[in-house]
Legacy VTK file of the C-alpha trace (Angstrom):
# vtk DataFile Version 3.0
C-alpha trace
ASCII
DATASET POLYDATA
POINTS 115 float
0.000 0.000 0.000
2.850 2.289 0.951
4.382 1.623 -2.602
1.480 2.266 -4.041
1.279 6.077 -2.028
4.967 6.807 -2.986
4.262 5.880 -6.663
1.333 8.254 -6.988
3.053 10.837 -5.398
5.776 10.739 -7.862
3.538 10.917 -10.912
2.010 13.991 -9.383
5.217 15.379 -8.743
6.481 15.025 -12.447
2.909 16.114 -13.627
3.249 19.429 -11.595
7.088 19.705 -13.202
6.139 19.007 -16.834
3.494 21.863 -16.816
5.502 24.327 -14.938
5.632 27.395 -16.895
9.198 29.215 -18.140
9.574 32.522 -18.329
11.124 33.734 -21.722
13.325 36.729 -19.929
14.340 34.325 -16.809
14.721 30.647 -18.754
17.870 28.978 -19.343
18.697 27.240 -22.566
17.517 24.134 -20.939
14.730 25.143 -19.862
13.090 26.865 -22.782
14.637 23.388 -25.041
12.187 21.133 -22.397
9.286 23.306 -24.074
7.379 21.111 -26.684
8.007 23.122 -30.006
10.919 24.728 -28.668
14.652 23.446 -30.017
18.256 24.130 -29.888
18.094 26.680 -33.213
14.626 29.045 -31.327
16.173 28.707 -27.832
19.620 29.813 -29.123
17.649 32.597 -31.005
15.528 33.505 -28.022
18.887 33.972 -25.686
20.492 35.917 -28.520
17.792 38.310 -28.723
17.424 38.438 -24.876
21.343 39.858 -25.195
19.995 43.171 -26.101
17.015 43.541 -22.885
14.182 41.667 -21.936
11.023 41.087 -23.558
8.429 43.860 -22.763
5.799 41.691 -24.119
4.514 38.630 -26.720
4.811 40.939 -29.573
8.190 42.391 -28.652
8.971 38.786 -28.492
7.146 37.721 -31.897
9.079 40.842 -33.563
12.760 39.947 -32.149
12.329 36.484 -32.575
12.884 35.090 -36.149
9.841 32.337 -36.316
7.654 33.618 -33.549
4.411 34.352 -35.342
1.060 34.667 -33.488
0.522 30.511 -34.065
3.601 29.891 -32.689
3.294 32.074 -30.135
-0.161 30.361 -29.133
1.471 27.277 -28.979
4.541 28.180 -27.101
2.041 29.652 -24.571
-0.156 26.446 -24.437
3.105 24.372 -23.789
3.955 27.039 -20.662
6.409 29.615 -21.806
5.314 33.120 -20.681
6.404 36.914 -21.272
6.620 37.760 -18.025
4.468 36.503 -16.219
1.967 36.531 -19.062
0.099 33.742 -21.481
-0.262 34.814 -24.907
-3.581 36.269 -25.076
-3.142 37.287 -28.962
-2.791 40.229 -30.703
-6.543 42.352 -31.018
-5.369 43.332 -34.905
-6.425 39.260 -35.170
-9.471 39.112 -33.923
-11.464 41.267 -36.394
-9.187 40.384 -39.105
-11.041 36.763 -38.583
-14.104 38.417 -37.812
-14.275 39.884 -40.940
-13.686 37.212 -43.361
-15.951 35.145 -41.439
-18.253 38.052 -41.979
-17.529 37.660 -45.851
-17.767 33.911 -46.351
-21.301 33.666 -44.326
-24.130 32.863 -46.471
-22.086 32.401 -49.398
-21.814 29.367 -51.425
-19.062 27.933 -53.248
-20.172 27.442 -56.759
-20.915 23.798 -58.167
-17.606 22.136 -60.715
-17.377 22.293 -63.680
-17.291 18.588 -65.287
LINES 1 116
115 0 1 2 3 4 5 6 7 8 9 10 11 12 13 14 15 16 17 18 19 20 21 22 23 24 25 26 27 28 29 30 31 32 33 34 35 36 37 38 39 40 41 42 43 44 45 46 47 48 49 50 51 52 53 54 55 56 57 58 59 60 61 62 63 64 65 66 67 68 69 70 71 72 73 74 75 76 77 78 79 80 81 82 83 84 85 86 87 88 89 90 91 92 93 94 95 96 97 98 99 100 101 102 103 104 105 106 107 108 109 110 111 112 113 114
C-alpha cells in the first residue's frame, strides 16, 4: 500500500514539473529546449535576442524572434512559456481580421464544378 502512495506521489510530482511554466526573460537554454516546439536553433535565437534587454511583451517577443508568429506564439504559450508573467492572449489586430472574413464567407456558397 505504501508503494502504491509513494508511486502516486511521484507521478504527481512530475505532472506538476512538466506543466511548470518558463519565463522567456528568466529561462535557461535548458529550460526553454524542455518546451514542446521549442529546439536548440529558437532557444539559441531567443537567448540571442534576450542579449539586447528583456522582452516587454509577446509581440516584442514575436518581432525579435525570427519564427515567432502569433501561431507559434499560441502554442509556445499552451506548452507554458510566458512573457513575463503573461500567457499569450493574442494580438486584437487578429481578432477582427477573422471576424471579418468570417463576416464575408457567411451565407455564401461555393459554386458547383465544372465537369
Amino acid at each position: 500500500m505504501l508503494k502504491k502512495i509513494a508511486a502516486a506521489l511521484a507521478v504527481m510530482v512530475f505532472a506538476v514539473a512538466s506543466f511548470a511554466a518558463v519565463d522567456v526573460n528568466k529561462g535557461s537554454a535548458a529550460d526553454l529546449d524542455g518546451l514542446k516546439g521549442v529546439g536548440p536553433a529558437m532557444s539559441a535565437r531567443i537567448i540571442e535576442a534576450r542579449k539586447q534587454g528583456q522582452f516587454k511583451d509577446w509581440a516584442d517577443l514575436m518581432q525579435r524572434v525570427k519564427g515567432v508568429k502569433e501561431k507559434k506564439a499560441a502554442k509556445l504559450s499552451g506548452e507554458g512559456l510566458t512573457v513575463n508573467g503573461e500567457s499569450f492572449k493574442g494580438s486584437a489586430a487578429a481578432v477582427p481580421a477573422k471576424a471579418a472574413k468570417a463576416a464575408k464567407d457567411d451565407g455564401k456558397t461555393k459554386p458547383a464544378a465544372k465537369p
